[in-house]
Biopython code that builds the backbone (N, CA, C, O; Angstrom):
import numpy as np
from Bio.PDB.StructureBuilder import StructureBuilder

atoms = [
    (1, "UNK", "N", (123.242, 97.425, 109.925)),
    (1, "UNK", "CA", (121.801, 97.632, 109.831)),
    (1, "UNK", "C", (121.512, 98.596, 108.686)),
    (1, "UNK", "O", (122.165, 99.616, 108.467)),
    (2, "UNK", "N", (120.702, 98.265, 108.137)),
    (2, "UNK", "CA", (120.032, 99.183, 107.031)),
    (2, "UNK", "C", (118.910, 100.168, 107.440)),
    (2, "UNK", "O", (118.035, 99.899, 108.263)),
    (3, "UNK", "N", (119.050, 101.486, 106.689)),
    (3, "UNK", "CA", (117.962, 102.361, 107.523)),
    (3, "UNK", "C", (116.257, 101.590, 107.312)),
    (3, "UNK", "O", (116.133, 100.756, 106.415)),
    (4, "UNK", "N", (115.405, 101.843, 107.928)),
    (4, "UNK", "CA", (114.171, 101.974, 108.136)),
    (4, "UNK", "C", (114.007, 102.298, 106.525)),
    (4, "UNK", "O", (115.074, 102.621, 106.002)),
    (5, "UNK", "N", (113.024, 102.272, 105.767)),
    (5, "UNK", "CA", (112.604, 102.431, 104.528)),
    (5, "UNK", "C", (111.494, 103.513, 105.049)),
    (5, "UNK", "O", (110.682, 103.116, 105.885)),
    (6, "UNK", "N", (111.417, 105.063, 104.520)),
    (6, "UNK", "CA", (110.926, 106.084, 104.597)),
    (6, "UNK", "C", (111.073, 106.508, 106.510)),
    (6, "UNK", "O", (110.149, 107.065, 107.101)),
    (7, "UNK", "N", (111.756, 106.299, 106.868)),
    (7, "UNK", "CA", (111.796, 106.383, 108.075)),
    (7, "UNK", "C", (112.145, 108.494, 108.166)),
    (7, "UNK", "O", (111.330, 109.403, 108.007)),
    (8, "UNK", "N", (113.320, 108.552, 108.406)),
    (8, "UNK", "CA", (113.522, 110.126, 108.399)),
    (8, "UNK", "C", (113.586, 110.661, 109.769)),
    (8, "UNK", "O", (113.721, 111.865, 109.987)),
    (9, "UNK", "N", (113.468, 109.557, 110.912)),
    (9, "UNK", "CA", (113.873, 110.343, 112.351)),
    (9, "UNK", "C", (114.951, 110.759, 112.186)),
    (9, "UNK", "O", (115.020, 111.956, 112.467)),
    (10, "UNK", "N", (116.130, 110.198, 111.752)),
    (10, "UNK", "CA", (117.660, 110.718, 111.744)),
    (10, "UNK", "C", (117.612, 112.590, 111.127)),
    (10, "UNK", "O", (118.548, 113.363, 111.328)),
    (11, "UNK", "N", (116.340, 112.971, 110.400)),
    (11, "UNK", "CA", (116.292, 114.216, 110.075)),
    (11, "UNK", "C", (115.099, 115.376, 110.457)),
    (11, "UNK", "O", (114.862, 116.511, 110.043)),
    (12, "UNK", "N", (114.375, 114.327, 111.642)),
    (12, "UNK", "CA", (113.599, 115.037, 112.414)),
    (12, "UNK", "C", (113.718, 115.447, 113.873)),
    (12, "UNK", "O", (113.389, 116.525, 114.369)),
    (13, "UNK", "N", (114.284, 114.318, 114.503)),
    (13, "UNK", "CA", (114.263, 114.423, 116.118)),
    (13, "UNK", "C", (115.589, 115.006, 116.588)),
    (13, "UNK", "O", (115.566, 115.519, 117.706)),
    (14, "UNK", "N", (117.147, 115.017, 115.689)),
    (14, "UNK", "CA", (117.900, 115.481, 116.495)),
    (14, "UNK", "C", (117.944, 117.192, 116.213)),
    (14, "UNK", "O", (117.293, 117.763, 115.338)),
    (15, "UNK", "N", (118.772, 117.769, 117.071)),
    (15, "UNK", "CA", (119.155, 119.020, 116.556)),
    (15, "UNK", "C", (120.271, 119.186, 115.499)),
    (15, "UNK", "O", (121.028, 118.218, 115.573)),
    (16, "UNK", "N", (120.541, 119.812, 114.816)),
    (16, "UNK", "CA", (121.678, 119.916, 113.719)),
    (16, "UNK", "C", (122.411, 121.514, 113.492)),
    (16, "UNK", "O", (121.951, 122.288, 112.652)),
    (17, "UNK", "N", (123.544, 121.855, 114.319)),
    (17, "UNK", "CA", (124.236, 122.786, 114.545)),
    (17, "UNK", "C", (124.817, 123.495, 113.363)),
    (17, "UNK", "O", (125.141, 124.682, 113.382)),
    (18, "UNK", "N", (124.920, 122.759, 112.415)),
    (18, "UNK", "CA", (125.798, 123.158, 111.293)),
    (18, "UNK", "C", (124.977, 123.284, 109.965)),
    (18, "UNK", "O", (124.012, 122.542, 109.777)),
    (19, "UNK", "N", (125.399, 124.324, 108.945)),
    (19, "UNK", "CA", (124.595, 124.794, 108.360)),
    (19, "UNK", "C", (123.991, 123.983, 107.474)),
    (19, "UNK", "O", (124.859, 123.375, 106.847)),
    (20, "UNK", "N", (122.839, 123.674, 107.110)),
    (20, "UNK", "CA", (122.565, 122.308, 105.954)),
    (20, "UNK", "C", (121.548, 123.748, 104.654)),
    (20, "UNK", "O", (121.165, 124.909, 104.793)),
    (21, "UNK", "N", (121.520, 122.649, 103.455)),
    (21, "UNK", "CA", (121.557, 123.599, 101.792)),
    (21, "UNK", "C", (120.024, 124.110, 102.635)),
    (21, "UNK", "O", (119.538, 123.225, 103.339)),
    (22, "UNK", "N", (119.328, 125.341, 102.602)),
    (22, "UNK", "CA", (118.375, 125.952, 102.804)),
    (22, "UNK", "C", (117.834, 126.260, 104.310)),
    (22, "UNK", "O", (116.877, 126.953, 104.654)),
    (23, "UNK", "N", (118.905, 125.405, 105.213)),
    (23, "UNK", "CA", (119.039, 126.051, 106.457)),
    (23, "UNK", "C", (120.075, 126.471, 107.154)),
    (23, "UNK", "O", (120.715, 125.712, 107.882)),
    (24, "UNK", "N", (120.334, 127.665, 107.012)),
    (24, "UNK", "CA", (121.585, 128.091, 107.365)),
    (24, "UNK", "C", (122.351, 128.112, 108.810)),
    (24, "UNK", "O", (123.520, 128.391, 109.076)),
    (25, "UNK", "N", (121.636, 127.850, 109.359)),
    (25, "UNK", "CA", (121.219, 128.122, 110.885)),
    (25, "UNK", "C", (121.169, 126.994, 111.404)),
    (25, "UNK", "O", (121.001, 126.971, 112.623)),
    (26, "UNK", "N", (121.302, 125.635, 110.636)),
    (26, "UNK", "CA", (121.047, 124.436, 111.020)),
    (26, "UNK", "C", (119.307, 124.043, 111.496)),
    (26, "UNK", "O", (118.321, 124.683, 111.131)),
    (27, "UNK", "N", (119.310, 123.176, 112.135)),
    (27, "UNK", "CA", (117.644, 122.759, 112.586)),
    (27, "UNK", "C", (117.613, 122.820, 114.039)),
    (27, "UNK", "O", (118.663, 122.753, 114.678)),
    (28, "UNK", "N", (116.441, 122.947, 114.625)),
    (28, "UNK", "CA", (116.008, 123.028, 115.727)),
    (28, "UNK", "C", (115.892, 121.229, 116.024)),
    (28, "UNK", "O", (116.247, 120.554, 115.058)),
    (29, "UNK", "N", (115.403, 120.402, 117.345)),
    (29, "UNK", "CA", (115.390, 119.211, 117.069)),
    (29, "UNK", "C", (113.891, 118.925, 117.325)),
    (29, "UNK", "O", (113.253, 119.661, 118.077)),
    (30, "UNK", "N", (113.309, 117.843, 116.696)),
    (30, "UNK", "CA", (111.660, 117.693, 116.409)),
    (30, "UNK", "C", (111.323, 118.586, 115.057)),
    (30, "UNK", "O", (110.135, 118.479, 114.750)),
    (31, "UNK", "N", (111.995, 119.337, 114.283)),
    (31, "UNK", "CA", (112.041, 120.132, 112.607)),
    (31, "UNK", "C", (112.657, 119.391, 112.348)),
    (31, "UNK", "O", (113.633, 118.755, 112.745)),
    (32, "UNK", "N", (111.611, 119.534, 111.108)),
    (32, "UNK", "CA", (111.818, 118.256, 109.593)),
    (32, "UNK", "C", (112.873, 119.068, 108.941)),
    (32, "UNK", "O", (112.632, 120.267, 108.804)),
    (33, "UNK", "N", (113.920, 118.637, 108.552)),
    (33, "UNK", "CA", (114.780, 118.769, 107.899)),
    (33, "UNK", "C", (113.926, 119.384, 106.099)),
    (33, "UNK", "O", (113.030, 118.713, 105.586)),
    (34, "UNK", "N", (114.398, 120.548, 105.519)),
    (34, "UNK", "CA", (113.765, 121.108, 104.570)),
    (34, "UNK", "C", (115.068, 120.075, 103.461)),
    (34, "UNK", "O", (114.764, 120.477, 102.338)),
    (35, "UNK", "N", (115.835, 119.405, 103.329)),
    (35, "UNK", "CA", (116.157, 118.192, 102.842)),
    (35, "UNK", "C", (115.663, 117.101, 102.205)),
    (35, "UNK", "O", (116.064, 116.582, 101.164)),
    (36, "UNK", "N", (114.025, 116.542, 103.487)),
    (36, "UNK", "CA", (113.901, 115.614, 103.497)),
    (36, "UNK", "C", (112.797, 115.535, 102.860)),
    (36, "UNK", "O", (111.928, 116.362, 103.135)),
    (37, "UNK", "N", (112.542, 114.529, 101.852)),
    (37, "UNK", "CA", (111.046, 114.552, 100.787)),
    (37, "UNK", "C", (110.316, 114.012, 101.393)),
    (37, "UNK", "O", (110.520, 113.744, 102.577)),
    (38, "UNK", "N", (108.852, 113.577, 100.513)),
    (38, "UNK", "CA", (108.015, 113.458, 100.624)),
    (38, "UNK", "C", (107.720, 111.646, 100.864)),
    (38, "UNK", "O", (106.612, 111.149, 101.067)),
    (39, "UNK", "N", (108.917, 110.960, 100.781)),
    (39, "UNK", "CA", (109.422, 109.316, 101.443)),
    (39, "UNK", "C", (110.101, 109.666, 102.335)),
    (39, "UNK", "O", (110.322, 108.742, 103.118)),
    (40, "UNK", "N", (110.774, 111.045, 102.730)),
    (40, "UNK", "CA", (111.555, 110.817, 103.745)),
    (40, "UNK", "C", (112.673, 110.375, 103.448)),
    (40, "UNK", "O", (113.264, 109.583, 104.182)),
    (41, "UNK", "N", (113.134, 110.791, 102.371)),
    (41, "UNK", "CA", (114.745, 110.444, 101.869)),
    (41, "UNK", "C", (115.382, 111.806, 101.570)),
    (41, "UNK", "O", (114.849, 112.778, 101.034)),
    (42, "UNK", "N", (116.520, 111.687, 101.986)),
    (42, "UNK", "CA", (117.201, 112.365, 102.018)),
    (42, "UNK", "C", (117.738, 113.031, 100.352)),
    (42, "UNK", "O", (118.441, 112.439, 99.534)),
    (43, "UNK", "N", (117.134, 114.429, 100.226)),
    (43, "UNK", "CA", (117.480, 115.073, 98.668)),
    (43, "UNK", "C", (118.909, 115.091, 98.624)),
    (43, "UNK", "O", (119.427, 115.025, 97.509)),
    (44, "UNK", "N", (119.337, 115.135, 99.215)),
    (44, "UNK", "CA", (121.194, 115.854, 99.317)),
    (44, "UNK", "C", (122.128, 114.605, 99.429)),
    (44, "UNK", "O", (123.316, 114.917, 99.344)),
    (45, "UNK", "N", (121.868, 113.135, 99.615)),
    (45, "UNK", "CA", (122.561, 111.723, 100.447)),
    (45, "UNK", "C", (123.251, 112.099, 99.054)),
    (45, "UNK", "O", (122.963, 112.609, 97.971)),
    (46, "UNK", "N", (124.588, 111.408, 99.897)),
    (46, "UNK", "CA", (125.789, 111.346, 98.832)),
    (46, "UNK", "C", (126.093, 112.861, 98.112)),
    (46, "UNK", "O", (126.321, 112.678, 96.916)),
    (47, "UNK", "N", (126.141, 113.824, 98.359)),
    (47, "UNK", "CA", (125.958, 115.040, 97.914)),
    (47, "UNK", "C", (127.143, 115.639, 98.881)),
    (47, "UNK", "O", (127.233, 115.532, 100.104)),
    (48, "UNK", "N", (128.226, 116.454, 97.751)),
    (48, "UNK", "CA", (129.103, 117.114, 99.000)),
    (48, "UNK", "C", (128.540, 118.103, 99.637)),
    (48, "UNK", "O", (129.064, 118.381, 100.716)),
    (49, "UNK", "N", (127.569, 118.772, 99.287)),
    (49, "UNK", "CA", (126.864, 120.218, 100.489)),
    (49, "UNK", "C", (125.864, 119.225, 101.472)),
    (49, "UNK", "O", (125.039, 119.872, 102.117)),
    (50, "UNK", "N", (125.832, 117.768, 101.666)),
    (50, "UNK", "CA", (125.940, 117.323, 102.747)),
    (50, "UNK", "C", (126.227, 117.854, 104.160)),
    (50, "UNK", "O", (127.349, 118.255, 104.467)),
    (51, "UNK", "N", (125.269, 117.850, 104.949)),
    (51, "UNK", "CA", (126.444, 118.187, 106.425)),
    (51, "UNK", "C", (127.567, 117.008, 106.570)),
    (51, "UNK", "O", (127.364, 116.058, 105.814)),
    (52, "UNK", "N", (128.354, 116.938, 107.146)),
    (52, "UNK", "CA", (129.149, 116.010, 107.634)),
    (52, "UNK", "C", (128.544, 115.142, 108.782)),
    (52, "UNK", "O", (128.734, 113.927, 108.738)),
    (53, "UNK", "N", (127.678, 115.803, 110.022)),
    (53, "UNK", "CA", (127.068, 115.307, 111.002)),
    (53, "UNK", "C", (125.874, 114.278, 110.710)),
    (53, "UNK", "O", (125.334, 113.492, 111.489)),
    (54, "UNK", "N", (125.621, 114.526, 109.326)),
    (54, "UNK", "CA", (124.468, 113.313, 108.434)),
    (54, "UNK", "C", (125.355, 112.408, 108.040)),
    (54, "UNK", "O", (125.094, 111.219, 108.224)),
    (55, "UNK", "N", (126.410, 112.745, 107.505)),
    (55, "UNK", "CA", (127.077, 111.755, 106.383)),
    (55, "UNK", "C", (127.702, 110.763, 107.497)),
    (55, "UNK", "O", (127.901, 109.573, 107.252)),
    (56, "UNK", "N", (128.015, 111.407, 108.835)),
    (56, "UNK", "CA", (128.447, 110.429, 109.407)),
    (56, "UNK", "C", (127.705, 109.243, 110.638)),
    (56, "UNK", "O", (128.199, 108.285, 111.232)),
    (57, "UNK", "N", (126.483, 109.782, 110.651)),
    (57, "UNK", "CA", (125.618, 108.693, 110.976)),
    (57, "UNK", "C", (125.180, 107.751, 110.233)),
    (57, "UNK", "O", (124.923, 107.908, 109.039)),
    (58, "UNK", "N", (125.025, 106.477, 110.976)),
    (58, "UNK", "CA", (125.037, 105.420, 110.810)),
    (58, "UNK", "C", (123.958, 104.439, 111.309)),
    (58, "UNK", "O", (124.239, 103.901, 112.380)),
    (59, "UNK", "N", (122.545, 104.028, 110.640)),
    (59, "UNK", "CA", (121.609, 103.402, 111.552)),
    (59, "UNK", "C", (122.422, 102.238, 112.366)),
    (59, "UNK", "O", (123.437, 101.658, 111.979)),
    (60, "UNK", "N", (121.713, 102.044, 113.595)),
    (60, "UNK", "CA", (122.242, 101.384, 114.678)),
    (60, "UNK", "C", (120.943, 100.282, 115.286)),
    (60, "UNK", "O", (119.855, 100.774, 114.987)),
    (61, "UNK", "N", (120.846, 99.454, 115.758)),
    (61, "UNK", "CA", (119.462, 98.879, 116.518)),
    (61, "UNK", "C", (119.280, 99.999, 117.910)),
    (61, "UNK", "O", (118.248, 100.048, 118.580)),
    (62, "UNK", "N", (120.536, 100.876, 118.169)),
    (62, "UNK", "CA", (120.091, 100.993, 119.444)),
    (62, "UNK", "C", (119.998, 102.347, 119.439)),
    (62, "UNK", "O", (119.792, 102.865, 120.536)),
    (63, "UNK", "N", (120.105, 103.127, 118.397)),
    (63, "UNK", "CA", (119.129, 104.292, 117.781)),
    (63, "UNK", "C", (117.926, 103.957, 117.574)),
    (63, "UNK", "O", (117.030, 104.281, 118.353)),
    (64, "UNK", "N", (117.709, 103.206, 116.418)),
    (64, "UNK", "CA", (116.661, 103.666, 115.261)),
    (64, "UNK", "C", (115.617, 102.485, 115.949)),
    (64, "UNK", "O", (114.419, 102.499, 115.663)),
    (65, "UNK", "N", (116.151, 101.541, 116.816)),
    (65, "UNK", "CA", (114.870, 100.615, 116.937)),
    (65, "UNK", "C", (114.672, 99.742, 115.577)),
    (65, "UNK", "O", (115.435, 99.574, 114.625)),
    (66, "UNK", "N", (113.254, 99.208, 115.863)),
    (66, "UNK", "CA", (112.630, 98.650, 114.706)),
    (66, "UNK", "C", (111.824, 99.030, 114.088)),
    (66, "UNK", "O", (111.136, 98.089, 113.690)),
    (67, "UNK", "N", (111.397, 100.202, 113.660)),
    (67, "UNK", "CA", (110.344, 101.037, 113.754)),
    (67, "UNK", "C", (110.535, 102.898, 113.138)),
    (67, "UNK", "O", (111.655, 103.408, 113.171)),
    (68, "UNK", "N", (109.899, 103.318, 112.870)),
    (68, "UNK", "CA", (110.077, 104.955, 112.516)),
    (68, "UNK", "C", (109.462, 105.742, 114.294)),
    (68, "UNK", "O", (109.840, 106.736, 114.913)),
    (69, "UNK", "N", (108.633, 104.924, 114.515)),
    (69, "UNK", "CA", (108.087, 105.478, 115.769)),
    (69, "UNK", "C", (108.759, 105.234, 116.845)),
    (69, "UNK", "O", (108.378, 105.751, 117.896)),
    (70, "UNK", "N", (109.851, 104.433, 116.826)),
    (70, "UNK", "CA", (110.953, 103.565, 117.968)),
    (70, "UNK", "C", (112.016, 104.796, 117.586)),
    (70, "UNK", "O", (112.219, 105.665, 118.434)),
    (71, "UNK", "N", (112.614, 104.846, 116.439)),
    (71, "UNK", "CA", (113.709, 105.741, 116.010)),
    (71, "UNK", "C", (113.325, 107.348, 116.460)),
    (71, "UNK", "O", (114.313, 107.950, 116.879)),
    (72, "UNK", "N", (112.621, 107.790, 116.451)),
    (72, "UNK", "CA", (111.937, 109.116, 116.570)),
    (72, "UNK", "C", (111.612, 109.117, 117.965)),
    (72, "UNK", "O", (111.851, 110.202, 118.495)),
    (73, "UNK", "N", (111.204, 108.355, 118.625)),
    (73, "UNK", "CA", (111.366, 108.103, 120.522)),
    (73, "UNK", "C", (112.952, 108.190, 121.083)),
    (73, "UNK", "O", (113.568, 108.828, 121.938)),
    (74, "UNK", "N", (113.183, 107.336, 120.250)),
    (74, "UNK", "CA", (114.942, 106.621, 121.130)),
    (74, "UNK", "C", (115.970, 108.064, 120.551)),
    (74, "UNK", "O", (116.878, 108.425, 121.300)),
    (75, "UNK", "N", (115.701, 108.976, 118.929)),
    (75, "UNK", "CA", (116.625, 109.660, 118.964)),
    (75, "UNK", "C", (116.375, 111.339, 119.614)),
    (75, "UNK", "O", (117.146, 112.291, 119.734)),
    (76, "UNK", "N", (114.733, 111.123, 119.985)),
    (76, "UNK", "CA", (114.154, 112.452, 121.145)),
    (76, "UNK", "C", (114.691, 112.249, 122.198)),
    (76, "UNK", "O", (115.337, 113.045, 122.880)),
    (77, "UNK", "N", (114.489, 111.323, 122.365)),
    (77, "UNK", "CA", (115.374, 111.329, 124.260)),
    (77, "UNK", "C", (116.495, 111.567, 124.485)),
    (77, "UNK", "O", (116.881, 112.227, 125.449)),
    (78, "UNK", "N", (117.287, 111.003, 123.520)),
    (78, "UNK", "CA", (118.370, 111.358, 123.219)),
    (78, "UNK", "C", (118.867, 112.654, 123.615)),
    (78, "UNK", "O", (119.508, 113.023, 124.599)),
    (79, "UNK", "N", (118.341, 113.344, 122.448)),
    (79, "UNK", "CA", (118.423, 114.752, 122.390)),
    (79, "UNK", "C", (118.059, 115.418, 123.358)),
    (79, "UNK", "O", (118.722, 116.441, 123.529)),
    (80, "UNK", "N", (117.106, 115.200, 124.195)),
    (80, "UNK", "CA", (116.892, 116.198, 125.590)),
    (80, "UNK", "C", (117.483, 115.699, 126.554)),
    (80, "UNK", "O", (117.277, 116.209, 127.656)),
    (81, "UNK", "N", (118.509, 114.414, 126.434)),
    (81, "UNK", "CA", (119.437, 113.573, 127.740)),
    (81, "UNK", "C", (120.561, 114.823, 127.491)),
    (81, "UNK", "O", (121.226, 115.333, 128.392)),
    (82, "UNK", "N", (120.609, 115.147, 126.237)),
    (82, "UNK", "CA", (122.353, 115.870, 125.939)),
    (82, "UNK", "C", (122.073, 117.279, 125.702)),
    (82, "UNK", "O", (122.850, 117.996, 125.071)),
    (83, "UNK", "N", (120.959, 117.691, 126.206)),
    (83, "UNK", "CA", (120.503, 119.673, 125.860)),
    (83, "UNK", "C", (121.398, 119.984, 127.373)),
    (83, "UNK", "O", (121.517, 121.135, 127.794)),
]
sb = StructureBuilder()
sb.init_structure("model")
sb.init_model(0)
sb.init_chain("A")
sb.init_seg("    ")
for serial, (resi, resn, name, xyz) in enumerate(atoms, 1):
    if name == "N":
        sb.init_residue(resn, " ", resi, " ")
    sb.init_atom(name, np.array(xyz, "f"), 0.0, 1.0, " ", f" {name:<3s}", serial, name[0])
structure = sb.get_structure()
């Protein structure tokens, strides 16, 4: 599957533990990734100061849905199934 085109749940809804370029502290989950532009693409993709926990996700149908508003539902719940 190919990501969503401007989509950006993968850098809004989860939490992110490990330090990413301008957040050291990682992200809270539902915070926009300070990464992510103004399409919602990722400034840093393919970039070694990458987190690893980005580089290794992978859109899925049973993440991301069909949708930015499906992906951002399915990867919130997520996240408060595993707090």
């Amino acid at each position: 599957m190919q990501c969503i085109p401007g989509c950006g749940a993968c850098c809004i809804a989860p939490s992110i533990t490990t330090p990413i370029p301008g957040m050291p502290h990682g992200k809270a989950a539902g915070e926009r990734c300070v990464q992510l532009d103004e399409n919602n693409l990722c400034k840093i993709f393919n970039q070694p100061e990458r987190p690893k926990v980005c580089s290794a996700f992978t859109a899925d149908p049973a993440i991301c849905g069909d949708s930015k508003e499906s992906a951002l539902y399915i990867i919130s719940s997520l996240e408060s199934q595993t707090q």
